[in-house]
C-alpha positions as CSV (number, residue, x, y, z in Angstrom):
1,X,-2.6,5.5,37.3
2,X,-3.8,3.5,34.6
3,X,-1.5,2.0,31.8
4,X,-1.7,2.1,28.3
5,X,0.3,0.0,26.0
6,X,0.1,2.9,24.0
7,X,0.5,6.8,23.5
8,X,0.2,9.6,21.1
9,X,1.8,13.2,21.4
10,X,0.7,16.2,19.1
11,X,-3.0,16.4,19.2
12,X,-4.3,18.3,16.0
13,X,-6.5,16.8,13.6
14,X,-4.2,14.0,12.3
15,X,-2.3,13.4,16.4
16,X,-6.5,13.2,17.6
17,X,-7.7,11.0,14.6
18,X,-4.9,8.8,15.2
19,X,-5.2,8.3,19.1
20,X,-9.0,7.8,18.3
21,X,-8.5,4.7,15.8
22,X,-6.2,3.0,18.6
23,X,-8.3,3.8,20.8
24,X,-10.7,2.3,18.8
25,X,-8.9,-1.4,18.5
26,X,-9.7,-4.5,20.5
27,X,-6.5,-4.5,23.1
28,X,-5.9,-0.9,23.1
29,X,-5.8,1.5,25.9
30,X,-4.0,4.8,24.7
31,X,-2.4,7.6,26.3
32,X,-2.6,10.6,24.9
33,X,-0.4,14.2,25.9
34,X,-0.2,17.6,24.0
35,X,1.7,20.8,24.9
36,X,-1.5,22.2,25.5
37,X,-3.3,20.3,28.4
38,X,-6.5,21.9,27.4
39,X,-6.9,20.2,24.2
40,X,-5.3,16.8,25.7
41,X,-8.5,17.4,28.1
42,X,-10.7,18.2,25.2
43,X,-10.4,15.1,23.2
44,X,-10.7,12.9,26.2
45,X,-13.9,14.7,26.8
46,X,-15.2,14.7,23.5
47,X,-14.9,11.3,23.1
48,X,-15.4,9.8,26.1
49,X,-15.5,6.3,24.4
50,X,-11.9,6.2,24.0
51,X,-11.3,5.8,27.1
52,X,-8.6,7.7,27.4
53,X,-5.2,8.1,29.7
54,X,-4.5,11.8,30.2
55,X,-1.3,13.4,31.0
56,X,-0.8,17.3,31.9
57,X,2.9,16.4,31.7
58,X,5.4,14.5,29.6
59,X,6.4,12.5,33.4
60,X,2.9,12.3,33.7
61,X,2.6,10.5,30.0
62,X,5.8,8.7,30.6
63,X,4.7,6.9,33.9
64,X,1.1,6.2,32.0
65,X,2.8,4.0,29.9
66,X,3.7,0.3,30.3
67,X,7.1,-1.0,29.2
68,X,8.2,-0.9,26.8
69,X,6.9,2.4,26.4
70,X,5.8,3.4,23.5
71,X,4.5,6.6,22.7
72,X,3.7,8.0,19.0
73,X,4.7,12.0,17.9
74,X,2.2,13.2,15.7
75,X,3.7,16.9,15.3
76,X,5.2,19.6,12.7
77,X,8.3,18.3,11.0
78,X,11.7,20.0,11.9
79,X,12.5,21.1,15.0
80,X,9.3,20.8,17.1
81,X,9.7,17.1,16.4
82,X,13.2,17.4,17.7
83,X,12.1,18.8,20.5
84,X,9.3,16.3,21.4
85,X,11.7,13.2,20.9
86,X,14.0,15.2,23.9
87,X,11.4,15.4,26.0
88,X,10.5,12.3,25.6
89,X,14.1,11.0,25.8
90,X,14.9,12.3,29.1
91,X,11.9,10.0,30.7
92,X,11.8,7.1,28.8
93,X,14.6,4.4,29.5
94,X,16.5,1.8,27.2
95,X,14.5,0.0,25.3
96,X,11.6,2.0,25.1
97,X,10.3,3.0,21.5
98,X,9.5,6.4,20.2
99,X,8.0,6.9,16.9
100,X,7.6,9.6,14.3
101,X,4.6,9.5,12.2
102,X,5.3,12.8,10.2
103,X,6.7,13.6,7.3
104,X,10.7,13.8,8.1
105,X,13.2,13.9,5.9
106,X,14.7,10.5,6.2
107,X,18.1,11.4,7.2
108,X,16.7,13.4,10.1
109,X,15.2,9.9,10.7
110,X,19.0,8.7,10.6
111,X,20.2,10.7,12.4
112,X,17.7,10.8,15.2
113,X,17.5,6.7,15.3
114,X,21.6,6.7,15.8
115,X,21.1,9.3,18.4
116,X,18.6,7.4,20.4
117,X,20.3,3.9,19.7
118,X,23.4,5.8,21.2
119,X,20.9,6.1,24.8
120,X,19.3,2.7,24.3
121,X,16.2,3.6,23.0
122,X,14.3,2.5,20.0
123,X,13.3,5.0,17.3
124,X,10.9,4.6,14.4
125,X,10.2,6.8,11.7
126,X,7.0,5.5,10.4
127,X,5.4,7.1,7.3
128,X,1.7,7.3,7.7
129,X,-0.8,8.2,4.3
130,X,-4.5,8.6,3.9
131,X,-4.8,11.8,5.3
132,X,-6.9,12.9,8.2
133,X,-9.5,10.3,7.3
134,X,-7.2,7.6,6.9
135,X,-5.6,8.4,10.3
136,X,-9.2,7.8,11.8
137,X,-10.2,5.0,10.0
138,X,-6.8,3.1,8.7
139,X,-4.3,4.7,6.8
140,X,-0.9,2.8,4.7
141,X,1.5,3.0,7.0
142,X,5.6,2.1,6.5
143,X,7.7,2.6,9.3
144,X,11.3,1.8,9.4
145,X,13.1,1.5,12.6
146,X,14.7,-2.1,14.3
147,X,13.5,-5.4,14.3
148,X,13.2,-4.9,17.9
149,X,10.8,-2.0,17.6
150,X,8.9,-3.8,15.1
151,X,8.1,-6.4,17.9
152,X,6.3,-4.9,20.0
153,X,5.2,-1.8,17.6
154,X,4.0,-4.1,14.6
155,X,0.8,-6.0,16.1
156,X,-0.5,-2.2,17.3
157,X,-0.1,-0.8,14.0
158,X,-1.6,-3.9,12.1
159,X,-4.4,-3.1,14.3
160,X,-4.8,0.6,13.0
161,X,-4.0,0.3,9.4
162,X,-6.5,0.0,6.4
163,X,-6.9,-3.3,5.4
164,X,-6.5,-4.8,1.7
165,X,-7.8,-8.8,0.8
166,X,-7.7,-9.5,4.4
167,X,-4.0,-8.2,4.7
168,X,-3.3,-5.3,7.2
169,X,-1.8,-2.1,4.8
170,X,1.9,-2.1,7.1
171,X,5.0,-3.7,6.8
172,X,7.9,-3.5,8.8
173,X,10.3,-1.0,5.6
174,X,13.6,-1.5,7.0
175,X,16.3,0.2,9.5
176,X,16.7,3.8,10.4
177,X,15.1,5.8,8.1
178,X,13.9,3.5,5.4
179,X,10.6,4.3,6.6
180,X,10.3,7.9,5.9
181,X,12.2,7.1,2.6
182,X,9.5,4.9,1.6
183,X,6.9,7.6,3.0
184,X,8.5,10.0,1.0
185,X,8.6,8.2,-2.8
186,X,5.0,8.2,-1.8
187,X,4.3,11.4,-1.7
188,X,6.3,11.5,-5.1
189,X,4.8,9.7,-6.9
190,X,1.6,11.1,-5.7
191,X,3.0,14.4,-7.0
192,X,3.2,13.4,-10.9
193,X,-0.1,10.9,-10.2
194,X,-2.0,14.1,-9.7
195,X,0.1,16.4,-12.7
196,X,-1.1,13.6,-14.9
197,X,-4.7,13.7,-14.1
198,X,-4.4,17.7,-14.3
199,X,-3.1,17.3,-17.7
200,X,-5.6,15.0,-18.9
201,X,-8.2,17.4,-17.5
202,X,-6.4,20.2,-19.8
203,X,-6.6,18.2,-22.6
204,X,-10.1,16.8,-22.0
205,X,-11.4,20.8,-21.4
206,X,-9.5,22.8,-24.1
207,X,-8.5,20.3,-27.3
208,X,-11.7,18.0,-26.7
209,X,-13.6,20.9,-25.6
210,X,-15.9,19.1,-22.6
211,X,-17.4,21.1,-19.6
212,X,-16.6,20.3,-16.2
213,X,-19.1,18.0,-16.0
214,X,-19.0,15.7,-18.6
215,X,-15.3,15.1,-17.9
216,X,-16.7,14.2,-14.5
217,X,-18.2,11.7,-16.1
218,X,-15.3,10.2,-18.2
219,X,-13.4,10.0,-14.9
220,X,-16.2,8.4,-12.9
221,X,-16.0,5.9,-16.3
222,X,-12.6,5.4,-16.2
223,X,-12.4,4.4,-12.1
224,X,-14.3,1.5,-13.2
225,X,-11.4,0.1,-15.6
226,X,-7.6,-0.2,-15.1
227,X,-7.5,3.3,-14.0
228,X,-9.6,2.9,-10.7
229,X,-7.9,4.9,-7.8
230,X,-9.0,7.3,-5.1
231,X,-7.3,10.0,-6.9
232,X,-9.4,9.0,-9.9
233,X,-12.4,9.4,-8.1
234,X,-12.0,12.3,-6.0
235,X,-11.1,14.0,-9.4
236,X,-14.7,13.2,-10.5
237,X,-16.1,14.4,-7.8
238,X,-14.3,17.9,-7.7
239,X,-14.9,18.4,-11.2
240,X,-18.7,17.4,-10.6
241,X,-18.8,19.8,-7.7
242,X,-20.6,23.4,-8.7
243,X,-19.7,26.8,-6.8
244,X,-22.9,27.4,-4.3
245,X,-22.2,31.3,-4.7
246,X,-21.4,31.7,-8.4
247,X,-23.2,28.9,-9.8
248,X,-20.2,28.0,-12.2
249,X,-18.0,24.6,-12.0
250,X,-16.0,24.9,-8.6
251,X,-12.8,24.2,-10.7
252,X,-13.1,27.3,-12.6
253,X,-12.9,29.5,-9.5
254,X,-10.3,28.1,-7.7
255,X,-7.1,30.0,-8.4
256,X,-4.6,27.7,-10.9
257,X,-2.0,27.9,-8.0
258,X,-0.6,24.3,-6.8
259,X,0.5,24.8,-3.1
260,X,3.7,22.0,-1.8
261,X,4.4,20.7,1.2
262,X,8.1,20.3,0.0
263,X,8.1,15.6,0.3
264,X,7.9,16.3,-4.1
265,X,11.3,18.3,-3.9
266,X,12.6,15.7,-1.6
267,X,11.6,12.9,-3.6
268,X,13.9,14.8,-6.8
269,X,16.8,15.4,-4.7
270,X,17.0,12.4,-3.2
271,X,16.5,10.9,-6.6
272,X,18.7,13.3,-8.4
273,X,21.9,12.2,-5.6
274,X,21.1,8.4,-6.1
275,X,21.2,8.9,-10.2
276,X,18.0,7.6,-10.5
277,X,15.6,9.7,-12.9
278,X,12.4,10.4,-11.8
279,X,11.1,12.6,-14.5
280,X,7.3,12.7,-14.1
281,X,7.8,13.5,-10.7
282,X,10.5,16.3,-11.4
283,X,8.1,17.8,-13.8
284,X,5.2,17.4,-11.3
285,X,7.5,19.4,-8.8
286,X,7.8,21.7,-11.4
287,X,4.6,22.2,-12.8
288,X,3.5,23.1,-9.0
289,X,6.5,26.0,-9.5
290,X,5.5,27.5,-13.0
291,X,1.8,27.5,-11.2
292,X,2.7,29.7,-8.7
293,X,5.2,32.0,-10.4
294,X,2.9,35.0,-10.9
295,X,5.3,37.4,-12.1
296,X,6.6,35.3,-15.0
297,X,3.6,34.0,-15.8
298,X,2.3,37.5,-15.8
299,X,4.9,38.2,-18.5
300,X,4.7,35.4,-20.4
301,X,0.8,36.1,-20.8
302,X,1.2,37.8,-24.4
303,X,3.6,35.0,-25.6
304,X,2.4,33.8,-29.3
305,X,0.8,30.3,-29.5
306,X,-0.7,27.8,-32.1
307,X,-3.7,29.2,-34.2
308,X,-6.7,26.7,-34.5
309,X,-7.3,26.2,-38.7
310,X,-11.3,27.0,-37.9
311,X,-11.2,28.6,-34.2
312,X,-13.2,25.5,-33.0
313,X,-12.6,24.1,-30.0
314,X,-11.7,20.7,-30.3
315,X,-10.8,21.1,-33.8
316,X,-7.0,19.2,-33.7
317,X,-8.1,16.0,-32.4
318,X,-10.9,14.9,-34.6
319,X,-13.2,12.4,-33.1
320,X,-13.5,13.1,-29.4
321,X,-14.7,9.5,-27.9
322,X,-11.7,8.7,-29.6
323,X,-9.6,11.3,-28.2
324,X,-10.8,10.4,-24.8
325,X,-10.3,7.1,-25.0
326,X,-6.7,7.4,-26.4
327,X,-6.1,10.5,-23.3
328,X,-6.9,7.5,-21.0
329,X,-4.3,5.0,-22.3
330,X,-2.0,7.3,-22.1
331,X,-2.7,8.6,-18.7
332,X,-2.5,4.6,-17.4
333,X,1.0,4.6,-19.6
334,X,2.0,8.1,-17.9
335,X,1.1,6.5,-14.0
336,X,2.9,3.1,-15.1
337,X,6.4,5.3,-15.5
338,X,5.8,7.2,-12.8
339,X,5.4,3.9,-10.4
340,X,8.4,2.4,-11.8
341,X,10.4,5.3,-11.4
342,X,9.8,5.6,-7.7
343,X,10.3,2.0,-7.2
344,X,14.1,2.5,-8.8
345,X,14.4,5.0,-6.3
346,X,14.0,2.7,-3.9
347,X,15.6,0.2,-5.2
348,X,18.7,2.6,-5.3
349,X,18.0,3.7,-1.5
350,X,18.3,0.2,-0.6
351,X,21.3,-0.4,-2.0
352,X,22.6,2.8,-0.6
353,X,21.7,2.6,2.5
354,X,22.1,-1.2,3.1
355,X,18.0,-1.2,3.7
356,X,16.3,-4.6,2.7
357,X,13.0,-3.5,1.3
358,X,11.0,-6.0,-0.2
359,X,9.3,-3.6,-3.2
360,X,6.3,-5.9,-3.4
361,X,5.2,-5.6,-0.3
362,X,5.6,-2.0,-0.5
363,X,3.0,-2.1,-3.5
364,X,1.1,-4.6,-0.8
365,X,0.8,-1.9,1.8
366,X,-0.3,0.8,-0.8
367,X,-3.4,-0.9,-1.8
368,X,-5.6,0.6,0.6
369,X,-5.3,3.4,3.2
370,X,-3.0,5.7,1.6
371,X,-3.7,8.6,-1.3
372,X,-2.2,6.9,-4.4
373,X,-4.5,3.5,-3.5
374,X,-5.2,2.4,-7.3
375,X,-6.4,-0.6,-8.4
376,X,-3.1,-1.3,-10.6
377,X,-1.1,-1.7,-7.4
378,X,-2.4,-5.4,-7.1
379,X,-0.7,-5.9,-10.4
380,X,2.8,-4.3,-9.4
381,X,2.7,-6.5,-6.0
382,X,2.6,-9.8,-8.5
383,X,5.3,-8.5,-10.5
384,X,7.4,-7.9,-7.6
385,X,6.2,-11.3,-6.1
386,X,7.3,-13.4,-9.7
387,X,10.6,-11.6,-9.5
388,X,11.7,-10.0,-6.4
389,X,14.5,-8.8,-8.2
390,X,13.1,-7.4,-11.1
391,X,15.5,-4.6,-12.5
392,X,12.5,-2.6,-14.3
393,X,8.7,-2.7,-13.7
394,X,8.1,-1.5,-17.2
395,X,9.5,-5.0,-18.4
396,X,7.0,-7.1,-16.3
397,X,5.2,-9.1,-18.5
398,X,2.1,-7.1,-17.8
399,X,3.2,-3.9,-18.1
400,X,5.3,-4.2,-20.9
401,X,2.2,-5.7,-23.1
402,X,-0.3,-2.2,-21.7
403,X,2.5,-0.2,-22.6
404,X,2.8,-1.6,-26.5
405,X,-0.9,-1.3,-26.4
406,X,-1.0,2.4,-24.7
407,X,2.1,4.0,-26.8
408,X,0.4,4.6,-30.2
409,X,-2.4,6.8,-28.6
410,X,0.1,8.1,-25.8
411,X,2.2,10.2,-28.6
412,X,-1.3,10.9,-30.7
413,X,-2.4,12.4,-27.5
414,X,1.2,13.9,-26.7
415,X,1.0,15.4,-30.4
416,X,-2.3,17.1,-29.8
417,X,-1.1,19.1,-27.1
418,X,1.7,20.1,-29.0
419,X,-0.4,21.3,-32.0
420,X,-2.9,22.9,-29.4
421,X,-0.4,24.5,-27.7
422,X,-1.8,22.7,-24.2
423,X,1.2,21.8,-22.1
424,X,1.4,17.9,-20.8
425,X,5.4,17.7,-19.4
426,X,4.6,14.8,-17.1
427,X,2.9,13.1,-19.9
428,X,5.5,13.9,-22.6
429,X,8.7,12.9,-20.3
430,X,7.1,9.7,-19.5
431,X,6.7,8.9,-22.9
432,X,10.6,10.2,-23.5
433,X,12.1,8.0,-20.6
434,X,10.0,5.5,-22.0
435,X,12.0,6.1,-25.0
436,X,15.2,6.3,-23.9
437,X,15.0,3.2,-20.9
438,X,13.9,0.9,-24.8
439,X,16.5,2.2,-27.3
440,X,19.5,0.2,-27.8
441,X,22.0,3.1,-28.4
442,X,21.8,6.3,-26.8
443,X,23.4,9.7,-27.9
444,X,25.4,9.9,-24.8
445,X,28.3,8.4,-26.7
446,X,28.3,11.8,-28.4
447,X,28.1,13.7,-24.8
448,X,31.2,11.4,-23.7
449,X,33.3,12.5,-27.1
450,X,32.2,16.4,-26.1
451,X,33.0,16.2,-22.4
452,X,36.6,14.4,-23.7
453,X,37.4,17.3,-26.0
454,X,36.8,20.2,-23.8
455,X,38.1,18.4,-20.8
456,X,39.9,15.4,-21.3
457,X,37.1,13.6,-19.1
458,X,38.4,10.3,-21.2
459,X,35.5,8.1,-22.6
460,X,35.1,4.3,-23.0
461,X,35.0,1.8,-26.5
462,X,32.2,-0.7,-27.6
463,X,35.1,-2.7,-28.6
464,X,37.8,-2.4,-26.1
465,X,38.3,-2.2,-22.4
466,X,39.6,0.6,-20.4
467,X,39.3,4.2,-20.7
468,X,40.7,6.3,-23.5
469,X,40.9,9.6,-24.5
470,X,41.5,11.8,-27.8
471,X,44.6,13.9,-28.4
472,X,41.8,16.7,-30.3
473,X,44.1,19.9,-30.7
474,X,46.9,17.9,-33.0
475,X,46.4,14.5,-34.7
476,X,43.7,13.4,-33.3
477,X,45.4,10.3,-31.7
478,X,44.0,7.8,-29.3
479,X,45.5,6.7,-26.1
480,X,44.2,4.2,-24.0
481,X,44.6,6.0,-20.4
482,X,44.8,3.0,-17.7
């Protein structure tokens, strides 16, 4: 039988694009196995270029391999992965290296890389982005795992992956499941990415009062400047894109529902238990929930709103190349907080989790390949470069100058959704955690006296050490309490 130094199990659309691409890669010779042997057989027949090793079995895939056997699971998250990876197990020996490329929850990644290190074998949770087309072509890829792993894994992935000023879109994340972690703030901040762009679309339709198309065309505009992204883009292209059966802009006949794969909710509960807000993305997350709540939504329908002085469209914002122009600064000021906010997270992970990830080459490997690939990220890899340990992205040098420039027309545009009564929370709490992260003084000192009097939760001085608390139901005496 013939040996491949590499395999692929789970054979959908994203499993086959996958085994394709290394298939594709001076070096490669990949294995490929699927539950169903009829669609293992299919691929290999369909593209018979690849060259690839079959297997009707998971002995049959295991003996195809050469050592250290590594074999990649490209299958639903939960428990048919956990399945696969005991298949896989009970025929692999120590050493060998099984990886995830799905979207786990990185503490399944945890604990599956402690339960294989227990038998000796190597396990890699390894976030791969860019979709079925990136798969095929080169997608961002982060996977976590040991540097062990990494080894003999790293070169075939840096084969695979999209590439970005000559530098191959992968980097070795950290241990266990930093990987999938990584994966996951990702997919986060790809949530609120895309909430943004849907609110500068509401704004740019219903207080500027453009069609479809022409705000196709400020977005094709704008992926020429500091905004240029693939989400950009795409956007253009769906709001350029006309119903063949109707005849009307696509946009207005798909239903205003936002479907969620659930790596958003992650992302704000994993935030939400390291302390670290991520507010665009929360309201992203939530957004997606009011979207889909018919029966509220239903009920709210009748619920008053702001009267337009004339009834013209448009009429709140005044001139509307001006509005546009200031909707796009505040959209690039919206995306900045949302990055940041997701690179705390990390930040906070790492320290949580004893991971050493080095943030700018996170930003590195997100240049190309993956779904949030923007043109900014080159700008956030320097920042991270100058000062590894940079406490806050918004205070880079850069940013902090595009956000002085950005905030004027950020709360003009933030006010004309308020007076239009067009929604824009992942715009608006950008702008308030901008707000709060700046301020000197905070009104939590107020929140500390309240939690004190109702529950003697003690509170701390500006001048004085220690903890203290307030004697409120007599004299109101002070005690210092350690």
């Amino acid at each position: 039988m013939s040996r491949a130094n590499i395999g692929v199990v789970g054979l959908a659309v994203m499993g086959s694009n996958l085994a394709r691409n290394l298939a594709g890669r001076p070096g490669n010779t990949v294995a490929i196995y699927n539950r169903s042997a009829d669609k293992t057989h299919h691929l290999a027949t369909a593209h018979p270029e690849a060259e690839f090793v079959t297997a009707d079995t998971v002995e049959e895939f295991a003996q195809s391999l050469s050592t250290p056997r590594t074999a990649i699971i490209m299958v639903q998250a939960g428990p048919a992965t956990d399945q696969v990876i005991s298949q896989l197990a009970d025929v692999f020996e120590p050493g060998d290296i099984i990886v995830d490329g799905g979207n786990a929850h990185f503490t399944d990644t945890i604990r599956r890389e402690a339960e294989l290190a227990a038998r000796g074998l190597n396990f890699v949770g390894a976030g791969i982005s860019g979709g079925e087309e990136g798969a095929l072509n080169g997608p961002s890829i982060m996977p976590g795992g040991s540097a062990e792993a990494w080894n003999t894994l790293g070169p075939i992935l840096e084969s695979i992956a999209a590439v970005a000023d000559g530098e191959p879109c992968v980097t070795h994340v950290g241990t266990d499941g930093a990987g999938h972690f990584v994966k996951m703030i990702h997919n986060g901040i790809e949530y609120a990415d895309m909430q943004l762009i849907a609110e500068a679309y509401d704004l740019l339709r219903h207080a500027a009062g453009l069609s479809p198309q022409e705000i196709a065309d400020v977005f094709r505009q704008w992926n020429t400047g500091v905004l240029e992204s693939y989400l950009i883009d795409i956007t253009a292209e769906v709001l350029g894109h006309v119903d063949a059966t109707t005849g009307s802009p696509l946009v207005d006949v798909i239903v205003d529902q936002a479907g969620s794969k659930g790596t958003g909710v992650w992302t704000v509960q994993s935030a939400v238990g390291l302390g670290v807000p991520v507010t665009g993305i929360a309201e992203a997350v939530f957004a997606r929930a009011i979207s889909s709540s018919g029966a509220s939504r239903r009920a709210g329908g009748g619920l008053p709103g702001p009267t337009p002085t004339d009834g013209k469209s448009g009429s709140a914002i005044g001139d509307a190349q001006g509005f546009i122009d200031m909707v796009e600064q505040a959209l690039y000021a919206s995306k900045i907080v949302a990055y940041s906010q997701g690179f705390d997270a990390i930040s906070e992970a790492a320290s949580e989790y004893n991971w050493s990830i080095d943030r700018g080459e996170i930003a590195r490997i997100w240049r190309a390949g993956c779904i949030i690939r923007a043109q900014f990220l080159d700008r956030i890899t320097e920042a991270y470069r100058e000062q590894p340990e940079l406490p806050l992205l918004l205070a880079a040098p850069y940013f902090h100058s595009a956000l002085d420039d950005a905030q004027t027309p950020w709360r003009k545009v933030i006010q004309a959704g308020v007076e239009t009564g067009i929604a824009t929370p992942a715009f608006s709490s950008s702008l308030a955690y901008y707000d709060q992260i700046r301020r000197e003084r905070l009104p939590a000192c107020l929140i500390q006296g309240q939690r004190d009097f109702f529950g003697a939760h003690t509170y701390k001085r500006v001048d004085a050490e220690g903890a203290f608390h307030t004697d409120w139901s007599a004299d109101r005496s002070e005690s210092r309490v350690d």
